[in-house]
C-alpha positions in Angstrom: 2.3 -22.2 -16.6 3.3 -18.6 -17.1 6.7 -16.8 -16.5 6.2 -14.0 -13.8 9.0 -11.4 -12.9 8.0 -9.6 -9.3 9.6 -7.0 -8.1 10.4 -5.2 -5.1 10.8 -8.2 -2.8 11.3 -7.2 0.3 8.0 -5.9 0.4 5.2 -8.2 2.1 2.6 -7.5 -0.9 5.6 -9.1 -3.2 5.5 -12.3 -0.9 1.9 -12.5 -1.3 2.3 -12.2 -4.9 5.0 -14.9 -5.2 2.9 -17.0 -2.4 -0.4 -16.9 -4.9 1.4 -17.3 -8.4 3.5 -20.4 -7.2 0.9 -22.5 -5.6 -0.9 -21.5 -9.3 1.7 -23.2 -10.3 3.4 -20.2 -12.1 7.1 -20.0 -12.5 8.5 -16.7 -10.5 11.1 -14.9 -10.3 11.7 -12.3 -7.9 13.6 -9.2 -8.0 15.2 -6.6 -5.5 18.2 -4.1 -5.1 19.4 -7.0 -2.4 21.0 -10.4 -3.2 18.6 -11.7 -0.9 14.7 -11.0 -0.4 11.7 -11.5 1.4 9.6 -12.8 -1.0 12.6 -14.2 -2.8 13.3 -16.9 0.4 9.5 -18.1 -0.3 9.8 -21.8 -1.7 7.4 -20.2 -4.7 10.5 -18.4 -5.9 11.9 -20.0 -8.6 14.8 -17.6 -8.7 16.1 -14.1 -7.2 17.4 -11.1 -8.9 19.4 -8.6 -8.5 18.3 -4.8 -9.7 19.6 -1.0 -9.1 17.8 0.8 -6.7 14.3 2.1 -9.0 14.2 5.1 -6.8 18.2 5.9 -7.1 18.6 4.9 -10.7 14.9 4.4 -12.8 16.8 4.5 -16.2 19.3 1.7 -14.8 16.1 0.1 -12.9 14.5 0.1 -16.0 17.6 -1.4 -18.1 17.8 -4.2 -15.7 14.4 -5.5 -15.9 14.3 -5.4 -19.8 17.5 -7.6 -19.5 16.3 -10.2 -16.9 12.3 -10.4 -18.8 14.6 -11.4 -21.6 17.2 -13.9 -20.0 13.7 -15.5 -17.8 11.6 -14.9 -21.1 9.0 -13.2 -19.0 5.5 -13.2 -20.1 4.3 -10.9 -17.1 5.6 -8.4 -15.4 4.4 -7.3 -11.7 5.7 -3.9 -10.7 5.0 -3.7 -6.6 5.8 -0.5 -5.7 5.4 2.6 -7.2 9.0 3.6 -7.7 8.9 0.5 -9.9 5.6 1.5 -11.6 7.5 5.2 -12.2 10.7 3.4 -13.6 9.2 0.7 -15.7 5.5 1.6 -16.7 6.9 4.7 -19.3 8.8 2.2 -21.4 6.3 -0.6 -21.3 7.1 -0.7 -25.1 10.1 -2.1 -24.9 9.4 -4.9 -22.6 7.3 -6.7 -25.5 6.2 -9.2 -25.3 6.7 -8.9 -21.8 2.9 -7.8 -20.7 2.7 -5.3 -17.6 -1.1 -5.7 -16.2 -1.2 -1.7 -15.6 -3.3 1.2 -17.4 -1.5 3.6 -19.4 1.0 6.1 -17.6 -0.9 8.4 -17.7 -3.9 7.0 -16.3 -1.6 5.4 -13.6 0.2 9.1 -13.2 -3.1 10.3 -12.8 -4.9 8.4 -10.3 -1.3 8.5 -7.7 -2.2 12.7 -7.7 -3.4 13.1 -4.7 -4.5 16.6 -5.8 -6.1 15.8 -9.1 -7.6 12.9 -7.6 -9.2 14.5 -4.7 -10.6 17.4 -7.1 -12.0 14.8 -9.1 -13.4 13.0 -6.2 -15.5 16.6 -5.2 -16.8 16.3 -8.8 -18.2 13.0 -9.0 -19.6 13.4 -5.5 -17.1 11.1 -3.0 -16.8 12.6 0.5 -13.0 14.1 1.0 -11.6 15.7 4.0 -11.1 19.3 4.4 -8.4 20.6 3.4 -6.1 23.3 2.3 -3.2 23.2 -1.1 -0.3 24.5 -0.7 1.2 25.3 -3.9 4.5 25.9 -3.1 7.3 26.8 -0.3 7.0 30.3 -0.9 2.8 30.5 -0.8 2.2 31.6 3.0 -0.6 30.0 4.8 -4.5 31.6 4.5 -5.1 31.3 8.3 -8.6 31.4 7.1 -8.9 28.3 5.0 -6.9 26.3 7.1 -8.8 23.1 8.7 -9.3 22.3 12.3 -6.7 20.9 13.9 -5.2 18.1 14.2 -4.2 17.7 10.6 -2.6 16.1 8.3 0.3 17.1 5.7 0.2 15.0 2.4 2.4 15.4 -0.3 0.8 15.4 -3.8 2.5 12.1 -5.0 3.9 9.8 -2.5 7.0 9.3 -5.2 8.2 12.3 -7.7 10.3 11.6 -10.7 12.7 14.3 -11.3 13.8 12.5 -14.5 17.8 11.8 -12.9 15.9 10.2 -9.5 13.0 9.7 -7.4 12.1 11.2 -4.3 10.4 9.5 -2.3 7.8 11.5 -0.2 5.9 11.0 3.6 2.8 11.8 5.3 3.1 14.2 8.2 0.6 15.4 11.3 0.2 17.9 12.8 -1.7 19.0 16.6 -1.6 22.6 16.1 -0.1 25.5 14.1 3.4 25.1 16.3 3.7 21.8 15.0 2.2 22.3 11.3 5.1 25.1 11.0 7.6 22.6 11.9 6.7 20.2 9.2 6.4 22.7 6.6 9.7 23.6 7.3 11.6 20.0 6.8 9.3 19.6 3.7 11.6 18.6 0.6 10.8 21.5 -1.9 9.9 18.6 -4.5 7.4 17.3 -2.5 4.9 20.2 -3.3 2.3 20.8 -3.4 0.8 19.6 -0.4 -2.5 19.0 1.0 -3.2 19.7 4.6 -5.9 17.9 5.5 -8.3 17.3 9.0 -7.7 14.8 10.2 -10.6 12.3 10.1 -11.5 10.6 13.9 -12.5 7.1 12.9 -11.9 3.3 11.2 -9.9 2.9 8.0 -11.9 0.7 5.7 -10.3 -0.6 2.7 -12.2 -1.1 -1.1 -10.0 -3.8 -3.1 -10.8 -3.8 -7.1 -9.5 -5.9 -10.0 -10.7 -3.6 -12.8 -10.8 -5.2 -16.9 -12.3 -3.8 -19.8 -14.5 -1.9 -17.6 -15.9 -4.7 -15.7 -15.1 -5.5 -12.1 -13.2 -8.9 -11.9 -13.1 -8.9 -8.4 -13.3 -6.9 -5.1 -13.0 -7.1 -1.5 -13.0 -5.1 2.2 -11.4 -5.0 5.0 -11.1 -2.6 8.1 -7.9 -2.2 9.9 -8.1 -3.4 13.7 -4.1 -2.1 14.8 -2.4 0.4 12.5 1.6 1.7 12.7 2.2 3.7 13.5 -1.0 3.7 15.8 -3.8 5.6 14.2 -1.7 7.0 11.1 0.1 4.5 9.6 0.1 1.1 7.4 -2.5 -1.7 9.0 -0.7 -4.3 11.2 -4.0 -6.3 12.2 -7.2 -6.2 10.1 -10.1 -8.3 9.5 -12.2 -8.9 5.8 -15.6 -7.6 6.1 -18.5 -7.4 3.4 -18.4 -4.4 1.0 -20.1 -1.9 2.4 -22.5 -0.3 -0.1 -21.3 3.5 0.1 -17.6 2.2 -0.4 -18.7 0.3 -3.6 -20.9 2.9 -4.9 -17.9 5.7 -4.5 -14.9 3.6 -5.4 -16.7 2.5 -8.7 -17.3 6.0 -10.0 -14.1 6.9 -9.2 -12.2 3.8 -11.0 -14.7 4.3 -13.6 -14.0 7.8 -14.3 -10.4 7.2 -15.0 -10.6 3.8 -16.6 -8.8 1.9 -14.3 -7.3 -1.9 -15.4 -5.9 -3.4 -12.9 -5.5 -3.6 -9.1 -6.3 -0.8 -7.0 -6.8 0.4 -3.4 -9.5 2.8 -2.4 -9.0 4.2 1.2 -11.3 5.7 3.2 -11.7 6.7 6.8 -15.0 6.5 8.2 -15.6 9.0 10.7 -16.6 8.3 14.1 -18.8 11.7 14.0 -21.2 11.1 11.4 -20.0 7.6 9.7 -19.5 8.8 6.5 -16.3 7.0 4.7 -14.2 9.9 3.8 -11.2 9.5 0.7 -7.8 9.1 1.5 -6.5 8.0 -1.3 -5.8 5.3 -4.3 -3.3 3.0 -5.3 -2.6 1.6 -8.2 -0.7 -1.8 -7.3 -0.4 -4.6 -4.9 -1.3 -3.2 -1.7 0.6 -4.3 1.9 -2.5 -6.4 3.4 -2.7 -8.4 0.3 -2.0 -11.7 1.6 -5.7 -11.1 3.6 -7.5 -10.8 0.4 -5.8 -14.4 -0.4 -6.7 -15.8 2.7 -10.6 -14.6 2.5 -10.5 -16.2 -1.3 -9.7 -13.7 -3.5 -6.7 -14.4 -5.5 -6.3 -11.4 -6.8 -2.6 -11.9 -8.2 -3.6 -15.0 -10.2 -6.9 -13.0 -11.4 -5.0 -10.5 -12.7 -2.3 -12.7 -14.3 -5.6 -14.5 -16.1 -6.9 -11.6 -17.2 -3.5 -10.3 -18.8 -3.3 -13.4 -20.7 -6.7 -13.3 -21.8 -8.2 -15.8 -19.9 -11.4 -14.6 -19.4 -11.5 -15.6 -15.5 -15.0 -15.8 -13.6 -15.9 -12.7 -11.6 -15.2 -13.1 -7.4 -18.2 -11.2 -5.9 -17.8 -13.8 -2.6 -15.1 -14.2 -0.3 -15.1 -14.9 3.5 -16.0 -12.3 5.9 -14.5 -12.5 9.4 -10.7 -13.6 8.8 -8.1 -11.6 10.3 -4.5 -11.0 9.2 -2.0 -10.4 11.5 1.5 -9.0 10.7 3.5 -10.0 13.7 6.7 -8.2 14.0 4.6 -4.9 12.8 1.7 -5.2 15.8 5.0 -5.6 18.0 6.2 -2.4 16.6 2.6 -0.8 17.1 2.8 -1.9 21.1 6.2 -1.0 21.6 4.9 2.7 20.4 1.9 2.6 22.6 4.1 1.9 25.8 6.6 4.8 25.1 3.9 7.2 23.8 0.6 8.8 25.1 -2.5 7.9 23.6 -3.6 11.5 22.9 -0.5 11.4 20.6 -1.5 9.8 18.3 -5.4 10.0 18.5 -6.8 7.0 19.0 -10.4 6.2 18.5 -12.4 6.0 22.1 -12.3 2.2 22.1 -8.3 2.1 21.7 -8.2 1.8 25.4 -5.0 1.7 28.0 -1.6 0.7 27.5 -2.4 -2.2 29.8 -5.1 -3.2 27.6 -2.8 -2.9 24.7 -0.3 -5.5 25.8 -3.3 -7.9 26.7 -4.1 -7.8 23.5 -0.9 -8.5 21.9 -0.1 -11.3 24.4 -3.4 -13.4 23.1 -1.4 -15.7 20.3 -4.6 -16.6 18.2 -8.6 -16.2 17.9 -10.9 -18.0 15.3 -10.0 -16.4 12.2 -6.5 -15.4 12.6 -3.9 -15.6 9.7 -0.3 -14.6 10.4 1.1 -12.8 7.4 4.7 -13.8 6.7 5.0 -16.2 8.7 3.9 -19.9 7.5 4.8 -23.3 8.7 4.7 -24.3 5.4 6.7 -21.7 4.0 9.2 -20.6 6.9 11.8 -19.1 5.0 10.1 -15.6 4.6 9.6 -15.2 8.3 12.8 -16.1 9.4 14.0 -13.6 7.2 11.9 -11.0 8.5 12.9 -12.2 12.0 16.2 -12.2 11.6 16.0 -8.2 10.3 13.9 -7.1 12.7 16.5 -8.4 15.4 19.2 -7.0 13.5 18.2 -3.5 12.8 16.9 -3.1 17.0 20.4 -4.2 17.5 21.8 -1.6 15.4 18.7 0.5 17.2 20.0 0.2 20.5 23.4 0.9 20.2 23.2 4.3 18.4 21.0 5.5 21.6 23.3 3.7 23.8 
């Protein structure tokens, strides 16, 4: 049994974390700027932690984990979120023996640039959107280079370091020059340089690595079924599928060509035009639809956890194809968007269908297959925690507007 420190628990990938280490029979701890957590109600959490905000204070952030890897004498550290990976990962040195299961910074640093990483993806040959950089505030717009609209606006790094703080950076659309003015305008100046992008009609599909010593642990797909919010946001209902050949092929030479270790994300949209899976982007940690991956058979957070300790686990080139995991309170946030919104708002693909349709979907409880994500009979506390937040804060919703 190994000690595990998790951060970020709020965060459903941290629950899935603490959910797949504990039944391992791991002892974790969990850690977040709250007294209480998500992922620290779990009955898998041994204890809960309090830390600084990473994003308001990284140097404190990073103080504070140092001290609790030495009071729990950690063996592994499990950053989940990339304001964590900013504050911790540059003085991994003095965690020891604390282990991180991360690359070097720089490596990480250079895989989260959605620039670099997009350049590098033209290179080695991986379909990418369209697009257009935008250096700078003060660069005007070539009207000639810019791509069809709709499009969208992406900050180079979804989290900049400014050495005192970390701004934390979002992805914008846009439906036509009007609107693509507008967001230029409310961009933070540190969250330059951006990428305008075209927006890509089609399915997300998900590639899922645990990269070691060059050699592919394990790996996984999945393609998102209800997104928030709808068509442009984080997956709230998505199903495991096999891994398609093209996403294999392209997500290997691009974890390759940096020498990934570790977990990472490869997204791709594939395009309802001509089906090719086009780059979005790659992350370096724990991703949201994690607990899926568990559910199908890939425990990835006890594979990596091996493989930091030198283990030596058996590659996972199988899992179960078919199962679906559904985030509850997030699909009710997706329908609640799709009955105050129009469809051609947000761009849905053709099969999307009415807002009647929308609700009827919702309303069915369960099909073969179906996982729901935080909430589990057998580990309750987590869901009512989420429960009880969601109420609170469209308490708090409703009375500002009222």
């Amino acid at each position: 049994m190994s000690r595990i420190l998790v951060t970020d628990g709020n965060q459903r990938s941290a629950l899935a974390v603490v959910r797949a280490l504990g039944r391992a029979g791991h002892h974790v701890v969990v850690c977040s700027a709250g007294a209480r957590s998500l992922a620290g109600d779990s009955k898998f959490a041994r204890a809960q932690e309090t830390v600084p905000d990473a994003g308001d204070r990284p140097e404190a952030y990073a103080d504070r984990i140092e001290e609790l890897c030495r009071e729990h004498r950690i063996d592994v550290l499990i950053p989940v979120t990339d304001a964590a990976i900013e504050a911790v990962l540059p003085h991994a040195g003095r965690l020891a023996p604390t282990r991180i299961p991360l690359p070097p910074y720089e490596v990480y640093h250079g895989i989260s640039d959605k620039r670099g990483l997009m350049e590098r993806a033209r290179e080695l040959g991986v379909p990418t959107p369209p697009e257009l950089e935008l250096p700078d505030a003060d660069t005007p717009l070539d009207e000639a280079s810019l791509p069809r609209f709709p499009v969208v606006v992406k900050p180079a790094r979804s989290v900049v370091s400014t050495g005192e703080e970390q701004i934390h950076t979002s992805v914008a659309h846009a439906a036509d020059r009007e609107a693509l003015d507008e967001v230029l305008r409310r961009a933070h100046p540190q969250s330059y340089p951006l990428l305008i992008q075209e927006y890509i009609p089609g399915v997300g599909e998900g590639a899922f690595f645990l990269m070691w010593e060059g050699r592919p642990v394990a790996r996984f797909s999945h393609r998102r079924i209800r997104e928030k919010p709808p068509a442009a946001g984080v997956s709230v209902y998505r199903e495991s599928i096999p891994l398609a050949a093209d996403l294999e092929a392209c997500s290997r030479r691009l974890l390759d060509d940096f020498g990934w270790t570790g977990v990472a994300m490869v997204e791709y949209r594939r395009s309802l035009l001509d089906g090719v899976p086009y780059l979005m982007e790659v992350n370096g940690r724990f991703w949201g639809s994690l607990q899926l991956a568990v559910d199908a058979g890939v425990d990835f957070p006890s594979l990596l956890v091996d493989c930091v300790l030198g283990l030596d686990p058996e590659p996972v080139d199988t899992y179960r194809a078919g199962i679906r995991s559904r985030w509850w309170l997030g699909d009710l946030d997706h329908l609640i968007i799709r009955m105050k919104e129009s469809t051609p708002k947000y761009r849905l693909p053709p099969d999307a269908g009415s807002r009647a349709g929308a609700l009827l979907r919702f309303l069915i409880p369960w099909m073969p297959g179906d996982r729901s994500e935080v909430f589990r009979l057998s580990d309750p506390g987590p869901g009512l925690r989420e429960l009880r937040e969601w109420v609170l804060n469209s308490s708090r919703t409703l009375r500002r507007r009222g």
